[in-house]
C-alpha positions in Angstrom: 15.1 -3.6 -22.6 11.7 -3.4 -21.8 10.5 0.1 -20.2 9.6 -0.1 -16.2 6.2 0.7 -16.7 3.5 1.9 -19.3 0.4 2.5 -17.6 -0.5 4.7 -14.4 -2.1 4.3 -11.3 -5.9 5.9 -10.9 -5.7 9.4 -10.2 -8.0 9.5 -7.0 -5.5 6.8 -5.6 -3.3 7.3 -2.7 -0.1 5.7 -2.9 2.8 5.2 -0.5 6.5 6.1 -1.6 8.9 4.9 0.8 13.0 4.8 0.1 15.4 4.2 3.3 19.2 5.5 3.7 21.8 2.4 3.9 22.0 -1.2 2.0 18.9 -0.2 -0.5 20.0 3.4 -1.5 23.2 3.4 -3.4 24.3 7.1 -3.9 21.8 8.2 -2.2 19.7 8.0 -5.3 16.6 7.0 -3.7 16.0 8.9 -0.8 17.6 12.2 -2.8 14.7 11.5 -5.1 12.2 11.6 -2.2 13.5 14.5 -0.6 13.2 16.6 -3.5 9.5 15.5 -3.9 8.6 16.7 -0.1 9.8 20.0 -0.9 8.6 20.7 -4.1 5.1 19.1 -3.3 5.3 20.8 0.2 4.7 17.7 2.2 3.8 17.7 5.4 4.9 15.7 8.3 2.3 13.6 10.3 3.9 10.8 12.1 7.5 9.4 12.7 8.6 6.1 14.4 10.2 6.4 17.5 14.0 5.0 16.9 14.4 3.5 20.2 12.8 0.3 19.3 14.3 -0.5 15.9 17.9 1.7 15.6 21.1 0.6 17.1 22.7 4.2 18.2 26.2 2.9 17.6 25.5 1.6 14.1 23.4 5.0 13.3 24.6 7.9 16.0 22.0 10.0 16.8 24.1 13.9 16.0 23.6 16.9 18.1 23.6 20.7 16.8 21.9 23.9 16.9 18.7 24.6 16.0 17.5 28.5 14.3 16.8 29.4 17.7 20.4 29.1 19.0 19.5 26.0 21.2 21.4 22.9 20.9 19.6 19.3 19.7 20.1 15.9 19.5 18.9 14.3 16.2 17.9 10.9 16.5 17.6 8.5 13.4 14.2 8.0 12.5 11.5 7.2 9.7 9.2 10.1 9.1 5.7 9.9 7.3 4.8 12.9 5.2 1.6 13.5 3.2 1.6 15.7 0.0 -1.4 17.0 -2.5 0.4 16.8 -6.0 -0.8 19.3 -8.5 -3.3 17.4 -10.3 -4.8 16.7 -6.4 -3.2 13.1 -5.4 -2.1 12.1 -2.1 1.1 10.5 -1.7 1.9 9.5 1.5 6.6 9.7 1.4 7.8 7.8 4.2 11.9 8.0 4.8 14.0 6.8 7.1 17.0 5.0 7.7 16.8 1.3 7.6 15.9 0.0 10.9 18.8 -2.7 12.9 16.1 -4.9 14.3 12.5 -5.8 14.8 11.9 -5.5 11.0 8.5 -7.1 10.9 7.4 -4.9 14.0 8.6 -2.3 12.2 6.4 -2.6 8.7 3.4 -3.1 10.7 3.9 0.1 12.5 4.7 1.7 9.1 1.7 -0.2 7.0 -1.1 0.6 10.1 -0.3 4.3 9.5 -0.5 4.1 5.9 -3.4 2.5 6.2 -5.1 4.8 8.1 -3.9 7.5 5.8 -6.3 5.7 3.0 -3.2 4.1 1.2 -3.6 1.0 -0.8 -0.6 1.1 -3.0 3.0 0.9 -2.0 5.9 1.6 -4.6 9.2 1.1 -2.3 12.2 2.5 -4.2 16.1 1.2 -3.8 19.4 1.8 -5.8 21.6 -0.7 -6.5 25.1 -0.8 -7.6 25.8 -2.1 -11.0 27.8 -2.4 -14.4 26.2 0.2 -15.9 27.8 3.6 -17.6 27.5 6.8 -16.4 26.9 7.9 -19.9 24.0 6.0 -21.0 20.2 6.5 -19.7 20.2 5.4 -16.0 18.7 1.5 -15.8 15.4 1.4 -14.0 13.6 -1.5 -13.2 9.5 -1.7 -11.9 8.6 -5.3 -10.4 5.9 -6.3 -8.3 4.6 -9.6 -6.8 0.7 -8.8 -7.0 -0.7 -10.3 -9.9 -3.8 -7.0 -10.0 -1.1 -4.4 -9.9 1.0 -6.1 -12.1 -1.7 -6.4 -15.1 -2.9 -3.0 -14.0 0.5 -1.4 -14.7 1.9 -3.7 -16.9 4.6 -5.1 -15.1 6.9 -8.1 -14.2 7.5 -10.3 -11.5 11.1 -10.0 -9.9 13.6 -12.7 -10.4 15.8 -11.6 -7.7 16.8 -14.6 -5.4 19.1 -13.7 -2.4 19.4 -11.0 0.7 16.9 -8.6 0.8 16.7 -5.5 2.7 13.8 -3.8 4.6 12.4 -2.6 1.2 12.0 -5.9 0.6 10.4 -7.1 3.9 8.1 -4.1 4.0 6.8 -4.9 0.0 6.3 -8.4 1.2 4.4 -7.3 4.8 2.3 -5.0 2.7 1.3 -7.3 -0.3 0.4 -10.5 3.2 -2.4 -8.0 4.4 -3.8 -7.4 0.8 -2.0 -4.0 0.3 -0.7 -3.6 -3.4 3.4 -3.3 -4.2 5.7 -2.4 -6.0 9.2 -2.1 -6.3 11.0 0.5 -8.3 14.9 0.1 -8.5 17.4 2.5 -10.2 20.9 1.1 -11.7 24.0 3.6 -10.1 27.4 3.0 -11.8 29.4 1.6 -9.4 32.7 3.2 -10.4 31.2 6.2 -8.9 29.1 5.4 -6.0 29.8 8.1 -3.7 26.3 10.4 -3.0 25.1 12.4 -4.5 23.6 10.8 -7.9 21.3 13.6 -9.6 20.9 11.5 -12.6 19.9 8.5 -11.0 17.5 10.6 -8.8 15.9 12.1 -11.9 15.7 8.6 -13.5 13.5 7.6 -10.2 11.5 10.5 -11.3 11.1 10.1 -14.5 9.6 6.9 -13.7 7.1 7.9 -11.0 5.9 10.8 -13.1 4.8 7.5 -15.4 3.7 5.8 -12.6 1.7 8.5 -11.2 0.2 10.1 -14.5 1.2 13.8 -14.0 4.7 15.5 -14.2 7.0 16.5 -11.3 8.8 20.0 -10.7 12.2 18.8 -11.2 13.9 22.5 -10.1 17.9 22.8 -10.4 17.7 18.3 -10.9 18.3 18.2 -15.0 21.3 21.1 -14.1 22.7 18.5 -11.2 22.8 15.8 -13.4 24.5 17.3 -16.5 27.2 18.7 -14.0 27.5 15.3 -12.9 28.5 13.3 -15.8 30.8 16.1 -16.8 32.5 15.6 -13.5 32.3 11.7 -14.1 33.8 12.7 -17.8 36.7 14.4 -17.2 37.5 11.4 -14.5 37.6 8.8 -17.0 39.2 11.3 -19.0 42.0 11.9 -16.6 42.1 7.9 -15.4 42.8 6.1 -18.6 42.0 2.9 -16.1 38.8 4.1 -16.1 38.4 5.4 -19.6 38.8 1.8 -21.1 36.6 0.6 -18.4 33.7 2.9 -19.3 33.8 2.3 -22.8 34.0 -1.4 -22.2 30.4 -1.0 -20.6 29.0 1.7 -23.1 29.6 -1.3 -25.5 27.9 -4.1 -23.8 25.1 -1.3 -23.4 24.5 -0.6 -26.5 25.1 -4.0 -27.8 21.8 -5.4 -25.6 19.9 -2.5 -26.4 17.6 -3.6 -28.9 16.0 -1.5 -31.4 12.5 -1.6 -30.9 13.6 -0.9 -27.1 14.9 2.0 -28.4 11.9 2.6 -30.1 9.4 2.3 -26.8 11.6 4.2 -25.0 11.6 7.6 -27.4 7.7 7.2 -27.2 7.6 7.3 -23.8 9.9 10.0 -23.6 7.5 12.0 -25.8 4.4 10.9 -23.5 6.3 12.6 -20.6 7.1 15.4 -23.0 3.5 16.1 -23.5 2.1 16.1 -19.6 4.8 17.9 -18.9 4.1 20.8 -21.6 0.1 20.5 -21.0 0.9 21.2 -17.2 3.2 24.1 -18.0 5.9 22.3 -15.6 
């Protein structure tokens, strides 16, 4: 299998991560993965959507609480637009919300107009996506895009996928109609254990911007997360002999397709990453 991506964006670009809770984010994966980068790049929030025109409260309840001052809240679902300074000084622009339940369109040109006015010209919108994948192997991760600059820029592929689409999808497609560049990032979660959270699927979407972006990312307690993880998936499938056959029956079609010089790119990459992330001292 061919790596996501090879080549990075420029340095002095700003560039638009958005992931939304619901149909796109299978265990949580993508959305976890932007959470952790607005607190470890200490993001700060400058604009959010008001839910009203695109949430349907009984579909996504607004929840009520109490705040650090003692004062009870109501919550309403939302999309929120952060802006970080990374390390090596870019700005990312981390939108996340919840997908909307109407006026999509209306909705991306809301989003777009503020990215826009941020100074953003690139959008990567990451999903997860359920699949026949095992838990033990590397997570899949897949880079597309439909701009033929990006994709020669990056070295990508065009997507394939043919079907329903959700509002990363639509808001890709919005951006790349008014000349905005996009990509699509997509992790593989193993279906058999879908349930949130997924630490090594999030540190797969990682591993993957930190390519994209040219410069490592704190990854904190993540690498701890995701060992813990697959020991917890392991002694299910070691408990579940169901699931034991059924896991190995996937680890062999995995390693059957892998192909050796995929094997091959993927170690060198892994040694590229290596060395950012020891220059930087991350």
């Amino acid at each position: 299998m061919m790596s996501p991506v090879s080549r990075s964006l420029p340095p002095d670009e700003t560039v638009v991560l958005a992931a939304f809770e619901g149909w796109n984010d299978a265990g949580s994966c993508a959305s976890d993965a932007l959470a952790h980068l607005h607190a470890v790049w200490d993001a700060v929030q400058v604009d959010e959507l008001d839910p009203e025109d695109y949430h349907d409260f009984q579909v996504n309840r607004p929840s009520v609480g109490v705040d650090p001052d003692g004062v009870r809240r109501i919550t309403w679902p939302t999309t929120t637009v952060a802006v970080a300074r990374t390390p090596a000084g870019r700005q990312v622009v981390i939108v996340h919300g919840i997908e909307p339940s109407m006026r999509w369109r209306r909705y991306c040109t809301e989003l777009l107009d503020i990215a826009e006015g941020l100074g953003a010209r690139t959008v990567v919108t990451i999903g997860a996506l359920l699949a026949d994948v095992p838990h033990t192997r590397p997570i899949p991760i897949t880079i597309t895009s439909e701009d033929d600059a990006l994709r020669a820029r990056l070295d990508l592929e065009p997507t394939t996928y043919e079907g329903p689409t959700g509002i990363v999808g639509v808001l890709a497609y919005e951006a790349l109609g008014r000349g905005v560049a996009a990509a699509s990032l997509w992790a593989a979660v193993p279906h058999y254990v879908a349930h949130p959270p997924s630490p090594k699927a999030s540190l797969a979407v990682l591993g993957a911007l930190e390519t994209l972006l040219g410069e490592p990312v704190p990854l904190g307690e993540l690498p701890e997360d995701a060992v813990a993880w697959q020991h917890g998936v392991d002694e299910l499938a070691g408990e579940d002999s169901e699931i034991g056959d059924y896991v190995r029956q996937l680890e062999e079609a995995k390693d059957t397709a892998e192909l050796p010089e995929a094997s091959g790119e993927a170690i060198a990459q892994e040694f590229e990453r290596y060395l950012r992330r020891r220059d930087s001292g991350a």
